[in-house]
C-alpha positions in Angstrom: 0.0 0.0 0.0 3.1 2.3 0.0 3.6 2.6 -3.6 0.0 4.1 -3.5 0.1 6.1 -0.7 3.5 7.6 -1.7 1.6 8.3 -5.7 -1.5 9.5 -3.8 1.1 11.9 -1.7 3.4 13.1 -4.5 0.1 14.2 -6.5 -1.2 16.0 -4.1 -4.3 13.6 -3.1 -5.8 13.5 0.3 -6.6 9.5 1.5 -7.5 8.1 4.4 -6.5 4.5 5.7 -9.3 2.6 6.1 -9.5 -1.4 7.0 -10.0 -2.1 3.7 -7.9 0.4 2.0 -7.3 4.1 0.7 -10.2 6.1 0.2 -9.3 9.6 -1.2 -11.5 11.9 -3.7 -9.8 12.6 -7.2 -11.3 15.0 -9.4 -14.9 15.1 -7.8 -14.7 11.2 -7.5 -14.7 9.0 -4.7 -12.3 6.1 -4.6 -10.8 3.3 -2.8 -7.7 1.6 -3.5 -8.5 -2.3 -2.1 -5.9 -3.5 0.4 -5.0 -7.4 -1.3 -2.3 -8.1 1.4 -2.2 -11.7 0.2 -1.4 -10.4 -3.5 0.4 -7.8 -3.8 0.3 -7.7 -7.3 -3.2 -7.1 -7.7 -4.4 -3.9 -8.0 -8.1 -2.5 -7.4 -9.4 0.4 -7.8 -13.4 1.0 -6.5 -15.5 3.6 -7.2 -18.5 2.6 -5.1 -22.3 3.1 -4.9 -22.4 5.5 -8.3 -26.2 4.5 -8.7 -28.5 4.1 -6.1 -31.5 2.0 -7.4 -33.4 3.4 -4.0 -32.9 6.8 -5.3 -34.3 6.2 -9.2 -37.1 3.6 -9.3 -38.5 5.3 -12.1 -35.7 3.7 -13.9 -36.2 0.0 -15.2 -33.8 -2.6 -13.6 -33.3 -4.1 -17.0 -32.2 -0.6 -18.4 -29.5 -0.3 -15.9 -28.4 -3.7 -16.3 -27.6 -2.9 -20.2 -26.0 -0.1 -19.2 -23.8 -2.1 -16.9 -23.5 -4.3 -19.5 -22.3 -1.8 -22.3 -19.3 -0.4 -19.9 -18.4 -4.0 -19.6 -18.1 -4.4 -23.2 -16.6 -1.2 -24.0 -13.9 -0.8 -21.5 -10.8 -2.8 -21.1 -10.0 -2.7 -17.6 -13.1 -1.0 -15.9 -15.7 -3.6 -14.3 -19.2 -2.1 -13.6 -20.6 -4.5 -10.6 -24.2 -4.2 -8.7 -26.3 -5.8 -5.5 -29.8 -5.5 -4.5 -28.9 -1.7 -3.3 -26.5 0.5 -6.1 -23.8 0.0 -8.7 -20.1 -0.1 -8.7 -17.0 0.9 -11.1 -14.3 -1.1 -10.3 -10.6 -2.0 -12.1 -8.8 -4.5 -12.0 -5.1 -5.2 -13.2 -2.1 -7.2 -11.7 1.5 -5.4 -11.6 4.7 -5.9 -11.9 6.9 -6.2 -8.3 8.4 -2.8 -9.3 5.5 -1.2 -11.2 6.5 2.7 -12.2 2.3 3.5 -11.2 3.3 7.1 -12.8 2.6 4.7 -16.1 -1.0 3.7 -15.4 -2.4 5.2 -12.1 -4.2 8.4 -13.7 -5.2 6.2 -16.6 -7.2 4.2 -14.3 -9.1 6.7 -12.6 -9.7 8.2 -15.5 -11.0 5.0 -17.1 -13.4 5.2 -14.3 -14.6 8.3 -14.5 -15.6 8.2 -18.1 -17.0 5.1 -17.3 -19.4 6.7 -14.8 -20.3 9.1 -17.3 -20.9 6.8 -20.1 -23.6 4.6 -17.6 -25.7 7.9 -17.0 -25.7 8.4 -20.5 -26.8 4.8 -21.6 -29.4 4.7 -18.7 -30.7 8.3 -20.3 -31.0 7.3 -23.8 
């Protein structure tokens, strides 16, 4: 968890250790970086609850499961997950044991935030 606390640190990004992780906010997101003691080379990155079905039951189930379902398709690394209560962006990659994250860190959170914005726009067409 070093390697992203120091990345988190050196660009400026507040985070909080938590049981489970990091959880910092990075350009109006919310994030967690998932602590995998028992593989270190795993890397996940969360963005949680970005849909709430609670808060949008106008909004047929089967709508925002084709949403889900084109980020799936359309992204590389990004993962869009759900449960009975709200929707998660997550990515998932495995690393080197001396990854430079300079080369892929702000990729990723990018990847999720266009991610998030491509869902709203599927579940408004």
């Amino acid at each position: 968890m070093d390697l992203y606390k120091n990345w988190l640190y050196e660009n400026g990004v507040k985070f909080e250790e938590k049981d489970y992780g990091l959880s910092f906010k990075y350009q109006g997101g919310y994030f967690i970086i998932g602590k995998n003691e028992n593989d270190p080379q795993y890397l996940n990155i969360i963005m949680p609850g970005i849909f709430d079905f609670a808060d949008h039951p106008e909004i047929p189930r089967e709508k925002i499961l084709e949403a889900m379902n084109k980020i799936n398709a359309q992204y590389k690394v990004a993962k869009c997950v759900c449960d009975d209560e709200d929707v998660w962006l997550t990515t998932e990659i495995f690393i080197d044991s001396t990854p430079d994250i300079e080369d892929f860190m702000e990729r990723l959170l990018n990847i999720l935030h266009q991610s998030r914005m491509e869902f709203f726009q599927f579940i408004r067409e």
